[in-house]
C-alpha positions as CSV (number, residue, x, y, z in Angstrom):
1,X,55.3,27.5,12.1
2,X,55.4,30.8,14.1
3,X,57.0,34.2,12.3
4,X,60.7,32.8,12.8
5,X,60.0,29.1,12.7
6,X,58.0,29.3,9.2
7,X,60.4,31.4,7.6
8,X,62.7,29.7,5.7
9,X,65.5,31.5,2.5
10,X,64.8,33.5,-1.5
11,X,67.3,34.6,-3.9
12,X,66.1,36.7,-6.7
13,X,69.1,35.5,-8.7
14,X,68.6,31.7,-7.8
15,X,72.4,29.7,-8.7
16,X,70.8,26.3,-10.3
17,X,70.2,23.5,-9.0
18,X,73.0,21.0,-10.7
19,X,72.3,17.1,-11.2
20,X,75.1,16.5,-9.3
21,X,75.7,18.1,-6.1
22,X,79.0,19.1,-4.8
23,X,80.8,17.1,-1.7
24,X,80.6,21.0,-0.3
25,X,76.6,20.6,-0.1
26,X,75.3,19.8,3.0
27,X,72.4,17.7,1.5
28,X,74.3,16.3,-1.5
29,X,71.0,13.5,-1.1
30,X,68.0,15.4,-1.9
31,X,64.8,14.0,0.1
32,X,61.2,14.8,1.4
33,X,60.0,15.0,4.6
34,X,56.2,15.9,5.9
35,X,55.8,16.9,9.6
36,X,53.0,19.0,11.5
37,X,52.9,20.5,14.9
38,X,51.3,19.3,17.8
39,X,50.7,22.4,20.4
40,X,49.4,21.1,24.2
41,X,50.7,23.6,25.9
42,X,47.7,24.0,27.6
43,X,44.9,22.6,28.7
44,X,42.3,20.9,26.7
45,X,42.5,18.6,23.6
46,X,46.2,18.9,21.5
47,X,45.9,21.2,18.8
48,X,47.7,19.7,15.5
49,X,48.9,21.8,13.2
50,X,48.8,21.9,9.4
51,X,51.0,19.6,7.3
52,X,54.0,20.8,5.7
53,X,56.5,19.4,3.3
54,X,60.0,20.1,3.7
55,X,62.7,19.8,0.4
56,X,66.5,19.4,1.3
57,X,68.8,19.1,-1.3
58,X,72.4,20.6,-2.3
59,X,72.5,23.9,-0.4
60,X,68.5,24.3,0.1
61,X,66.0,23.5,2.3
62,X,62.2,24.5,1.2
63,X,59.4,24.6,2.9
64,X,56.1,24.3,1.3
65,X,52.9,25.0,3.2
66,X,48.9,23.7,2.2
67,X,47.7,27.6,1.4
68,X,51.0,27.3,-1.8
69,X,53.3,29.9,0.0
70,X,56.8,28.6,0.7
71,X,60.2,28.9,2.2
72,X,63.2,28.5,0.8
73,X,66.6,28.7,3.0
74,X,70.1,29.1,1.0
75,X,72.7,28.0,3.2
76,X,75.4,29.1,0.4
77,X,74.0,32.0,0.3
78,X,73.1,32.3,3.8
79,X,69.6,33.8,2.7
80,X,65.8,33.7,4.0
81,X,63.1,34.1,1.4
82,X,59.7,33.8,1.6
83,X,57.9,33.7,-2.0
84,X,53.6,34.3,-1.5
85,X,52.0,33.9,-5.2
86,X,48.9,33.6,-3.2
87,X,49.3,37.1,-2.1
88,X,52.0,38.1,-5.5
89,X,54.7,39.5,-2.9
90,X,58.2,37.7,-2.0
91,X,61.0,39.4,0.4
92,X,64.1,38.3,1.3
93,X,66.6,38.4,4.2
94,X,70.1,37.4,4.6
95,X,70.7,35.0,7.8
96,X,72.8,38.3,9.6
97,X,70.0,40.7,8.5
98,X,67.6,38.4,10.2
99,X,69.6,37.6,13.3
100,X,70.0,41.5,13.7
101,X,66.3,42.2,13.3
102,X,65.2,39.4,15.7
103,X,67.5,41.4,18.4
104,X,66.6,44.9,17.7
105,X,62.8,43.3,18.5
106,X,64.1,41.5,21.5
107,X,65.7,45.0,22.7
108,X,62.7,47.4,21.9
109,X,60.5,45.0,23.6
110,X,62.6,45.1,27.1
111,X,60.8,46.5,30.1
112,X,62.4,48.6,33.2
113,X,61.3,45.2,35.2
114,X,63.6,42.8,32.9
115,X,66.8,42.0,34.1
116,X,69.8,43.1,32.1
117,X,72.2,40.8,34.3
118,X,72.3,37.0,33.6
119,X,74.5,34.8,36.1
120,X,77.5,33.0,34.7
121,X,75.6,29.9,34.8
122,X,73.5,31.1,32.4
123,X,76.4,32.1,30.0
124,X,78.4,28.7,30.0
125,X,77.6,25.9,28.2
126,X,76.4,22.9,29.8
127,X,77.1,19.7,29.3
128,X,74.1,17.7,27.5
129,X,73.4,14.5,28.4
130,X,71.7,11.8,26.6
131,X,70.3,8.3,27.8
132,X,67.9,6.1,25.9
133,X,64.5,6.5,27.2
134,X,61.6,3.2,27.1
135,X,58.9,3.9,24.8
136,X,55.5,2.1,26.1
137,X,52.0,2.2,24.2
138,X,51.4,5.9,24.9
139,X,54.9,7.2,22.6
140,X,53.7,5.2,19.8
141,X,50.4,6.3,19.4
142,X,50.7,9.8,17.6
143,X,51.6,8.3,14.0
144,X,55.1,9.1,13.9
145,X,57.0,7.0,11.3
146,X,58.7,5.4,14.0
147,X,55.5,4.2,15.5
148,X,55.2,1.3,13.1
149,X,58.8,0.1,12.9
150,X,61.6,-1.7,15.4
151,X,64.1,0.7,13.9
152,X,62.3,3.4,16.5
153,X,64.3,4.5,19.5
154,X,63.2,7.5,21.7
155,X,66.3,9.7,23.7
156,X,65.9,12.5,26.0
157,X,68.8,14.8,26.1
158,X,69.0,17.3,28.4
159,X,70.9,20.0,30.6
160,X,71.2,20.1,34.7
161,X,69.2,23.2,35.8
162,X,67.8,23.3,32.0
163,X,65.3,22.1,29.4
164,X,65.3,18.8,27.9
165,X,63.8,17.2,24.7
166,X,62.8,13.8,24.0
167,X,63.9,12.8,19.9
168,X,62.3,9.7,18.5
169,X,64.5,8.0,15.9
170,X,64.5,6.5,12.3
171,X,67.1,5.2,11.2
172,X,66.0,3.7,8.0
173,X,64.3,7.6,6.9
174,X,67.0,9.6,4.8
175,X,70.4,10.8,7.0
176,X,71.6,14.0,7.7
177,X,74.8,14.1,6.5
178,X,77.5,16.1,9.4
179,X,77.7,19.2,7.0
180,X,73.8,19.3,7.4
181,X,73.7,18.6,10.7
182,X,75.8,21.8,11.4
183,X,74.1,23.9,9.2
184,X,70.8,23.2,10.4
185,X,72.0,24.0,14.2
186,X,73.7,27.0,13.6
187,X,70.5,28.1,11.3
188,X,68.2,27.1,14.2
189,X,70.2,28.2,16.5
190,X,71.6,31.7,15.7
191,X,69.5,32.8,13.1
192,X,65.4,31.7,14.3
193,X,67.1,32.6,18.2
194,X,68.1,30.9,21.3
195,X,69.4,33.2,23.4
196,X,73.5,33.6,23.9
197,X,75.1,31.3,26.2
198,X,72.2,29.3,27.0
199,X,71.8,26.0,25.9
200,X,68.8,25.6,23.6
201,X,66.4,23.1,22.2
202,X,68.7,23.5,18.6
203,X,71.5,22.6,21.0
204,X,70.1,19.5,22.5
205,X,68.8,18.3,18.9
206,X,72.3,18.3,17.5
207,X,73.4,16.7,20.2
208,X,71.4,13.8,19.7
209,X,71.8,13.9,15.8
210,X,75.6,13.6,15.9
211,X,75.5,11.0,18.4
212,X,73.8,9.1,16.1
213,X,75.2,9.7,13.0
214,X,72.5,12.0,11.3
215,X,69.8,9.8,11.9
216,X,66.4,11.6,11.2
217,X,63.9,12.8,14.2
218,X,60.7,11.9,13.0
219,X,59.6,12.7,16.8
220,X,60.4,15.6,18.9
221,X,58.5,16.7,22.0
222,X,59.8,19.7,24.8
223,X,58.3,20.7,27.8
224,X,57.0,24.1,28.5
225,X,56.1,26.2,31.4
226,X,58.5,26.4,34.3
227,X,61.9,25.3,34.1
228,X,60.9,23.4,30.6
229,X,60.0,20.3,32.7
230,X,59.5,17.3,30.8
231,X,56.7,14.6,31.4
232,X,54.8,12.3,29.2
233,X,51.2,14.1,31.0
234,X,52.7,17.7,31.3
235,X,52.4,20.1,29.0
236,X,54.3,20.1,25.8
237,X,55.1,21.0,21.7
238,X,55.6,18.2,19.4
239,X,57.4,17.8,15.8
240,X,55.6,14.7,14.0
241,X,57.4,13.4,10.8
242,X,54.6,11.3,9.1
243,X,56.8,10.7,5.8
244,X,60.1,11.1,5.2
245,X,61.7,9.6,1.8
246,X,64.3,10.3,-1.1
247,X,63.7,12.1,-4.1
248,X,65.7,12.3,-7.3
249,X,66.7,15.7,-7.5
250,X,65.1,19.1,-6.3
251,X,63.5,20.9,-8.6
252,X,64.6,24.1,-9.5
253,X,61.2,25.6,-9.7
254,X,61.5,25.2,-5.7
255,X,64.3,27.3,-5.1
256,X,63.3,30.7,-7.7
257,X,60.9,33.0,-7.5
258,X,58.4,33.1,-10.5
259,X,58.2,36.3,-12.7
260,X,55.8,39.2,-11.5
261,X,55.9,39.0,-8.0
262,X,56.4,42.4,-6.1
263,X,59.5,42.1,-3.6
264,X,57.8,43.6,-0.3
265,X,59.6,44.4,3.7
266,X,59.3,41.3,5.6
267,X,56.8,41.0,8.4
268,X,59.6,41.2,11.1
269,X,61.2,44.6,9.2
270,X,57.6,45.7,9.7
271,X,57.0,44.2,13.9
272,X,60.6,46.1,14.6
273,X,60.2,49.4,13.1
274,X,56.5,49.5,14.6
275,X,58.1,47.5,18.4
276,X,61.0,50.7,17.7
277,X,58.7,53.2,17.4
278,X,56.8,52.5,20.9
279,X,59.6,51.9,22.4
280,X,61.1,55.8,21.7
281,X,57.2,56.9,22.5
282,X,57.7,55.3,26.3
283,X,60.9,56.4,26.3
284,X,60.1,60.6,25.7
285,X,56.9,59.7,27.8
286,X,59.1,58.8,31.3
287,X,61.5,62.2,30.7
């Protein structure tokens, strides 16, 4: 995960985690998944990311990474944490805080050569479309769980004029209930940033995940480069769910931060006030 996609919620005062969640919860199941990125964006041999195991359950989702760092994101809350006893630091960030931040960036990093006018195209909602999509030797190969089962479909959805993304389905792997479903959009969405109006990869994944009833995407692959074109030997970035399975409860020791570690600005507090600075410094330098 990049800055925004790695950075998941932390409350110092951490609610706790009750045997039996609340029909309120969006994952009132809890379960496991393990998933790692594949980047082949450009040219030369994929590069696969590390492995990283992601905890849903009641109002959390945690993400836990090899080096012992970790995410945690409280939807009831509506809180990012990031908790490092590697390094003895947390911080934490509510989802508006964030969403704020990530703009104020966006807006110091503008140049006189970006356009401040968008077309009304690009501020309407498009329709998303989604067809079932054959899946021959080369789909199966990269050791998603649907690789190894009949139960695997593959569905592109996409937008006319407008990215597409191809979603590989389980359904025998834990489902999403709809309260997750919309949680995990609008967190995708309007809090780790597609831009306002458009429709964005988040968009196109609920799509597909309340067509089919929460099933899980243990596959998900999206074009880059120009107009986000979409082709089984173009360029591209993979999610790859290796395992994906139901636990008995998530453990509260997930979801608090432990004693003695020194709350700290978050590295995006730090890029903007740093981005903010240069910006006012080119800003007195063309006066």
């Amino acid at each position: 995960m990049n800055l925004f996609r790695s950075m998941l919620p932390l409350a110092v005062l951490v609610v706790p985690v009750v045997a039996k969640a609340q029909p309120s919860e969006p994952f009132p199941a809890p379960f496991v998944i393990e998933h790692h990125l594949v980047d082949a964006s450009l040219e030369g041999t994929p590069v696969t990311g590390e492995t990283v195991r992601d905890t849903y359950g009641g109002s959390f989702l945690v993400s836990e990474r090899p080096d012992g760092n970790r995410t945690i994101v409280d939807f009831a809350r509506r809180e990012l944490t990031e908790v490092r006893p590697t390094e003895g630091t947390y911080w934490s960030l509510s989802f508006g805080r964030f969403a704020e931040l990530r703009k104020r960036l966006v807006d110091a990093e503008k140049t006189e050569t970006i356009s401040e006018v968008r077309t009304q195209a690009a501020r309407e909602k498009r329709p998303v479309r989604i067809e079932e999509v054959p899946d021959g030797a080369e789909g199966k190969a990269r050791g998603a769980l649907s690789a190894t089962g009949s139960a695997g479909r593959r569905l592109r959805a996409s937008v006319e004029g407008g990215p597409a993304l191809d979603v590989w389905l389980d359904v025998s792997a834990p489902r999403l209930t709809a309260a997750g479903v919309a949680v995990l959009a609008d967190f995708e969405r309007n809090v780790l940033g597609a831009a306002d109006g458009e429709v964005s990869p988040a968009d196109l994944l609920e799509a597909v995940r309340l067509k089919e009833g929460g099933a899980l995407a243990v596959r998900t692959r999206r074009g880059v480069g120009r107009a986000e074109a979409l082709r089984d030997d173009g360029p591209y970035l993979e999610t790859v769910v290796t395992k994906a399975m139901p636990v008995a409860a998530l453990p509260a020791s997930l979801v608090s931060v432990p004693e003695g570690l020194r709350r700290v600005p978050s590295p995006l507090e730090v890029v903007v006030s740093w981005a903010e600075d240069e910006a006012a410094l080119r800003q007195r330098g063309r006066k």
